[in-house]
C-alpha positions in Angstrom: 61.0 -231.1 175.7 62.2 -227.4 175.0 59.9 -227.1 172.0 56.9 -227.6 174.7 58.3 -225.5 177.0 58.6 -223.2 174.8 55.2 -223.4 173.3 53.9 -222.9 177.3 55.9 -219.8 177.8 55.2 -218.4 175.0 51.8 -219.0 175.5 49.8 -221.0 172.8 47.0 -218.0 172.0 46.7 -214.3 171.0 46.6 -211.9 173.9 44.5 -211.7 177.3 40.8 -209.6 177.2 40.4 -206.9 179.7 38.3 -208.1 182.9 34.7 -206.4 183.2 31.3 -207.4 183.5 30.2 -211.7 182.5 27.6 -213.7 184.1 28.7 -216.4 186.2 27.6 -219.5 183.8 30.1 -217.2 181.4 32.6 -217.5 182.8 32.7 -220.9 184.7 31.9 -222.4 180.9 34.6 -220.0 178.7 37.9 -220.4 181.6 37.5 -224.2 181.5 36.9 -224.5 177.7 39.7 -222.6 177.3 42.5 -223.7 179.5 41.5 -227.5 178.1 41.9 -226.2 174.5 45.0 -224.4 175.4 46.2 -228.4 176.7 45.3 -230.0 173.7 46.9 -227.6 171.3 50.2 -228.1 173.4 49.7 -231.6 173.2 49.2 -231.7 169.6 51.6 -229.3 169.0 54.5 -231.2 170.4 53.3 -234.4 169.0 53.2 -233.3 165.2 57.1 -233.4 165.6 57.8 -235.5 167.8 55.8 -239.2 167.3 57.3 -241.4 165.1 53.7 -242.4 163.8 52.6 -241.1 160.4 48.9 -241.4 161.7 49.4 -239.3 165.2 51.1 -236.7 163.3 48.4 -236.4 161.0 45.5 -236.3 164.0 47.9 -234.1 166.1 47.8 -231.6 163.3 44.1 -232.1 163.0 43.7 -231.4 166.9 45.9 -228.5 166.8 43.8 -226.6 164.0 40.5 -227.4 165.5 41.1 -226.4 168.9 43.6 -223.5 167.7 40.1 -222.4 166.1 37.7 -223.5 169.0 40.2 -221.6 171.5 40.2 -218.1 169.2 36.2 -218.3 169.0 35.8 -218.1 173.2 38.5 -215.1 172.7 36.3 -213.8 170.6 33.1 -214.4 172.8 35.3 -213.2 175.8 35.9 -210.1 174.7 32.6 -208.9 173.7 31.9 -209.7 177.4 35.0 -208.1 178.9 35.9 -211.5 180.2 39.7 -212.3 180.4 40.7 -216.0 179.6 44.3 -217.3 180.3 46.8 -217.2 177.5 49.2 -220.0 179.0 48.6 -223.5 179.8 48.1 -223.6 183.9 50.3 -225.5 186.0 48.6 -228.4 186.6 48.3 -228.8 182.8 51.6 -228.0 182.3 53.5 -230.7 184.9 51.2 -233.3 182.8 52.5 -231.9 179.2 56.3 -231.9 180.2 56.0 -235.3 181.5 54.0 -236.8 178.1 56.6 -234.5 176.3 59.7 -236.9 178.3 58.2 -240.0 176.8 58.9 -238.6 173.3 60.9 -240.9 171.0 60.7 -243.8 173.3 58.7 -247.2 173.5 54.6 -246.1 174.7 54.6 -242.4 173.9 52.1 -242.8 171.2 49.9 -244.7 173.0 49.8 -241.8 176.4 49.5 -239.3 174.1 46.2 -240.9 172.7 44.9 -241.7 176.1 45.7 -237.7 177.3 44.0 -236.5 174.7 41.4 -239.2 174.9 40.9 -238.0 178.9 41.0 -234.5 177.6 38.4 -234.7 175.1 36.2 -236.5 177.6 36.2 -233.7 180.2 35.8 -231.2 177.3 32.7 -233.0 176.2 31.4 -233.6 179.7 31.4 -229.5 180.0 29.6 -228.7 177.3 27.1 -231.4 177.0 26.7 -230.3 180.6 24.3 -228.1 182.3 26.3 -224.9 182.4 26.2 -223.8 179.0 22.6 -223.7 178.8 22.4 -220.9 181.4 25.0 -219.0 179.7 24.5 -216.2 177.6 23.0 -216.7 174.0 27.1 -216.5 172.1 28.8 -218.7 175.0 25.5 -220.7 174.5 26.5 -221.1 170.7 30.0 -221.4 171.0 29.7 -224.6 173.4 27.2 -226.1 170.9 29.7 -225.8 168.1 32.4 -227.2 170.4 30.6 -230.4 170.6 30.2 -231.7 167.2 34.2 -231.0 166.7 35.1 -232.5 169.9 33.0 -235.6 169.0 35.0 -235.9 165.8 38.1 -235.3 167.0 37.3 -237.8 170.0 36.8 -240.7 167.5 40.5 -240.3 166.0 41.9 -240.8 169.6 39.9 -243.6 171.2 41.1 -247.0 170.4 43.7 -247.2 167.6 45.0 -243.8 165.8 42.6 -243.0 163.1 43.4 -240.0 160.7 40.1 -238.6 159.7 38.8 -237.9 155.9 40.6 -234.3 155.0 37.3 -233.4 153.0 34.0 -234.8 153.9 31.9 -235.9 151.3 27.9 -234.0 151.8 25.5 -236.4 150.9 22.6 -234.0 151.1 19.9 -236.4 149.6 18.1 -239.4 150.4 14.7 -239.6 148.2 15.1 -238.8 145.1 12.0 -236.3 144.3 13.8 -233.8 143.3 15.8 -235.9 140.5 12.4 -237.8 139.3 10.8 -234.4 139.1 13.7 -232.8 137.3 13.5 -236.4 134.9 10.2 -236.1 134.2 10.7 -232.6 133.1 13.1 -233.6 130.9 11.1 -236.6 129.2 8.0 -233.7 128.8 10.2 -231.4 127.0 11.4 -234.1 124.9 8.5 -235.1 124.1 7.5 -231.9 123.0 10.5 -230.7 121.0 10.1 -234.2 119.0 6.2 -233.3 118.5 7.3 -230.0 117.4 9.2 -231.5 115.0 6.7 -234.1 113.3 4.6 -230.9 113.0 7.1 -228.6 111.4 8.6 -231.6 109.1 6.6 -234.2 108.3 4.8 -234.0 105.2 5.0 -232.1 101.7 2.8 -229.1 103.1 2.5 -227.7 106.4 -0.8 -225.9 106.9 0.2 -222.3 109.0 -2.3 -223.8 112.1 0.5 -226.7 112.1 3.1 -224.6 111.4 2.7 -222.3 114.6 1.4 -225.5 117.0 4.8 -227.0 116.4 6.9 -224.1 116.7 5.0 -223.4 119.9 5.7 -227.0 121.3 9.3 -226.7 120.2 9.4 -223.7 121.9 8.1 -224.8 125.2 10.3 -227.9 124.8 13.7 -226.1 124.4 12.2 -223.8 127.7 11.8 -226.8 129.9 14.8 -228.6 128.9 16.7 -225.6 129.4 14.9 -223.9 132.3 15.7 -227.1 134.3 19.2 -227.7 134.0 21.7 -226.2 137.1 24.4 -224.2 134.7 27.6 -223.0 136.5 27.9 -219.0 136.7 30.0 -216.4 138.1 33.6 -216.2 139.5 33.9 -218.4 142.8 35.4 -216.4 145.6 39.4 -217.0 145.6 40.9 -219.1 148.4 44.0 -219.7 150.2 45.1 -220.9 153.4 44.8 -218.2 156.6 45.5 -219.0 160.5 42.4 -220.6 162.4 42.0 -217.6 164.4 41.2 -215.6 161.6 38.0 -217.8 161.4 36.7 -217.4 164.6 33.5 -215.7 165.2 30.3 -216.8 167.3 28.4 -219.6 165.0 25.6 -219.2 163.3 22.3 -220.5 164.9 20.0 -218.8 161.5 19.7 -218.5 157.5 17.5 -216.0 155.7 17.3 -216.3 152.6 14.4 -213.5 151.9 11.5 -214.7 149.6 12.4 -218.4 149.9 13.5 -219.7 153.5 14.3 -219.0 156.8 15.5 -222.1 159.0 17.9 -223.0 162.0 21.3 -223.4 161.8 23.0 -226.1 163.5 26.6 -227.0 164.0 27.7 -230.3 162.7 31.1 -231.8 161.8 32.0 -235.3 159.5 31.0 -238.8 161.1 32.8 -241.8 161.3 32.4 -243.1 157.7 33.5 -239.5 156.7 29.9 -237.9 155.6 29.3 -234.5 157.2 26.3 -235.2 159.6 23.8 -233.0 157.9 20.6 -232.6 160.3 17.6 -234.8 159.0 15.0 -232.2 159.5 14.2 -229.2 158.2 17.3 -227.2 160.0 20.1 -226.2 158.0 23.9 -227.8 159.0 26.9 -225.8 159.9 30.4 -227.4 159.3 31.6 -226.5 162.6 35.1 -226.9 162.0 35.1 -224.4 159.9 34.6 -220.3 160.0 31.7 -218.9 161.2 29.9 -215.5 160.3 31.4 -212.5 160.6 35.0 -214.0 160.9 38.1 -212.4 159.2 38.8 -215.5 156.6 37.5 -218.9 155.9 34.0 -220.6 154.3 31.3 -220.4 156.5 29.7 -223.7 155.0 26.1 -224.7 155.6 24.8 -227.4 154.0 21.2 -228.9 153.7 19.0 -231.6 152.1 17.5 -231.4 148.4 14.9 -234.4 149.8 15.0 -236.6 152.5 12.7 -239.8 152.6 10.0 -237.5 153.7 9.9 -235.3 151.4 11.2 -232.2 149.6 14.4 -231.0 151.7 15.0 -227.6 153.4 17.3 -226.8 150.4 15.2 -228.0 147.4 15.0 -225.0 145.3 18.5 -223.7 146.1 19.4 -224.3 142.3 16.8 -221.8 142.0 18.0 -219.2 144.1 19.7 -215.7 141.2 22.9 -214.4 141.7 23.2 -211.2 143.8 20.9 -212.1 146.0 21.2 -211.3 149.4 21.5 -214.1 152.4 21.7 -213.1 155.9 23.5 -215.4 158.6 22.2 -214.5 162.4 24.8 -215.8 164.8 24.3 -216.8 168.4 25.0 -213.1 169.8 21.8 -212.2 167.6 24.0 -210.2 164.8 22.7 -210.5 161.2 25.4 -211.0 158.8 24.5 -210.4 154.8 26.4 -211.9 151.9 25.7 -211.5 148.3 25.9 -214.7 146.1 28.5 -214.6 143.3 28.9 -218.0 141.9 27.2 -221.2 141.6 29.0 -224.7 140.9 28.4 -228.3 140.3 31.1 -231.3 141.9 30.9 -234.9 141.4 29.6 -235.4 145.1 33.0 -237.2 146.3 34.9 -234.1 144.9 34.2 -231.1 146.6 36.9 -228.5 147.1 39.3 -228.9 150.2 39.2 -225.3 150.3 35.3 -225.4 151.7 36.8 -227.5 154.7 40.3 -226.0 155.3 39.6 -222.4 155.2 40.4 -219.6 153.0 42.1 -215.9 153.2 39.5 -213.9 152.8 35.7 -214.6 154.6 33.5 -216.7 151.9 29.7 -218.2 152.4 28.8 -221.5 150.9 25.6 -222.9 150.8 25.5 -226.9 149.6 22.9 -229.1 149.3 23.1 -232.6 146.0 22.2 -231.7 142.7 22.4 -234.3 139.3 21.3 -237.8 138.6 19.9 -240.0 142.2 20.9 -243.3 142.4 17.9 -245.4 144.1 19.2 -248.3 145.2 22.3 -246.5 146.9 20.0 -243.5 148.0 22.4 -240.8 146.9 22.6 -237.8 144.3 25.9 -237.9 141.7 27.1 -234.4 142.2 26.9 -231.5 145.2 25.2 -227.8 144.5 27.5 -225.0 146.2 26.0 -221.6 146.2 29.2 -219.1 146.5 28.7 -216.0 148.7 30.8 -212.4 150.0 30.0 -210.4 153.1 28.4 -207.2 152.4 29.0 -205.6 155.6 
């Protein structure tokens, strides 16, 4: 019981905005959000060392960095409106966390805390699926659409029986295959023509110059087209260690430019229940809403699209071909462009991404993912995962 006392005096978040000037949808959306965020934290925080279950330790510290990071983003969106936001867990809240706190170590507590945080994840849900939000301002707009995704996910480990989500999501990004077959075929035609170039150049006592130059023109165009088409690792990924959630909050993205080649929605979207990150279908681009957003002090602001889809050629299909230094702007829900520079382009097996991508990093990172390699059709999934690395340039 003292550490949650503690934790509610203390007061679980940074430091109160200055009132001013916020629309009334604003506020009636931000001051709810918050204070339930502010509970859930508490409740998390107090269960990571307090339940004698491996699994609600693991999901309490889960809930506690989401909502640590879902609380700092409407301080961020709060303060650009001069809207002040509570810093303390209110009463109410509190009499309802000090009694779930007395049930610590005994027969049951596990169970209340996963219905309280069950009930709370509800209510959250119910505000921003609601009609409030959507008369807000453009950033508070944002801000409750990004909630929902991570509130969904964080809802599924606490209904029913404990369920410690997948730490990294896998990003299966492709579901047709045209983008392999095409990349194959390529591959078979410049065979083809380096082992025609070949026959020309060897076979026989004496090569006529006409033969000579028609089979060092088809070796030529072989070696290009093997060469041309294969994704080759380049430049130094952007270092990354582990920062505090708030350093990642920012309001989310809703746009990506990439000038010459694409400009699409962004929308948020967090890992489903068999661990794949819910990529959108259509031609919009997915931000991993559990993560930073654009403009944010530290972490990977992570969008990911598809190379193909059953459809067709994806949103993302010529990402491989996309040069270093070139510039990529991210437009966030306030209507701010944010530019990054790629650095860096890698290839993972696709159930081996970097942690870092999903747990955050010092120092503020872009990373653009969509599947790269060999597609497997009877599965319907690509071998490996594209990331494009980025850096802010302003």
């Amino acid at each position: 019981m003292p550490a949650i006392l503690l934790l509610v005096a203390a007061g679980v978040l940074g430091t109160a905005q200055p009132a001013g000037a916020a629309t009334q949808p604003d506020a009636e959306y931000l001051s709810p959000a918050h204070a339930l965020n502010l509970t859930i934290i508490a409740a998390a925080h107090t269960a990571s060392g307090q339940s004698t279950s491996s699994c609600i330790r693991k999901v309490a510290g889960r809930l506690e960095r989401d909502h640590r990071k879902l609380a700092a983003q409407e301080n961020a969106v709060a303060a650009r409106l001069d809207l002040e936001l509570a810093t303390t867990v209110a009463a109410d809240q509190r009499r309802q966390l000090v009694a779930l706190a007395a049930k610590a170590g005994k027969k049951g507590y596990d169970a209340a805390w996963l219905q309280f945080q069950r009930e709370q994840h509800q209510e959250y849900l119910k505000l921003v699926t609601g009609d409030i939000p959507k008369s807000a301002s453009p950033a508070v707009e944002s801000v409750a659409a990004g909630a929902k995704p991570v509130i969904e996910m964080d809802l599924r480990m606490v209904t029913g029986q404990c369920k410690a989500a997948t730490p990294t999501p896998s990003v299966d990004t492709g579901a047709g295959g045209m983008v392999a077959d095409a990349r194959q075929a390529r591959s078979r035609a410049a065979l083809g023509l380096i082992v025609l170039g070949l026959l020309l150049l060897l076979v026989g006592k004496s090569v006529p110059v006409r033969r000579r130059l028609l089979g060092i023109g088809a070796l030529g165009v072989g070696l290009v087209m093997l060469l041309g088409g294969a994704v080759q690792d380049t430049g130094q990924v952007p270092k990354a260690a582990a920062g505090p959630q708030e350093r990642e909050a920012a309001v989310p993205p809703v746009e990506l430019k990439v000038p010459g080649l694409l400009t699409v929605r962004v929308r948020p979207v967090a890992a489903g229940g068999d661990g794949r990150l819910q990529v959108p279908a259509t031609a919009d681009v997915g931000w991993w809403a559990a993560g930073a957003a654009p403009g944010a002090q530290g972490g990977t602001v992570l969008l990911a699209g598809h190379v193909d889809t059953a459809r067709g050629r994806g949103v993302f299909a010529k990402l491989s071909e996309v040069p270093m230094d070139t510039r990529v702007a991210v437009t966030d829900g306030a209507g701010e462009q944010h530019w990054y520079k790629i650095v860096a382009r890698r290839t993972y097996r696709q159930n081996n991404l970097p942690p870092d991508l999903f747990n955050g990093s010092q120092k503020p990172r872009l990373a653009l993912v969509t599947c790269t390699g060999a597609y497997d059709h009877a599965a319907h999934r690509y071998s490996d995962n594209l990331v494009l690395y980025g850096v802010p340039l302003d």
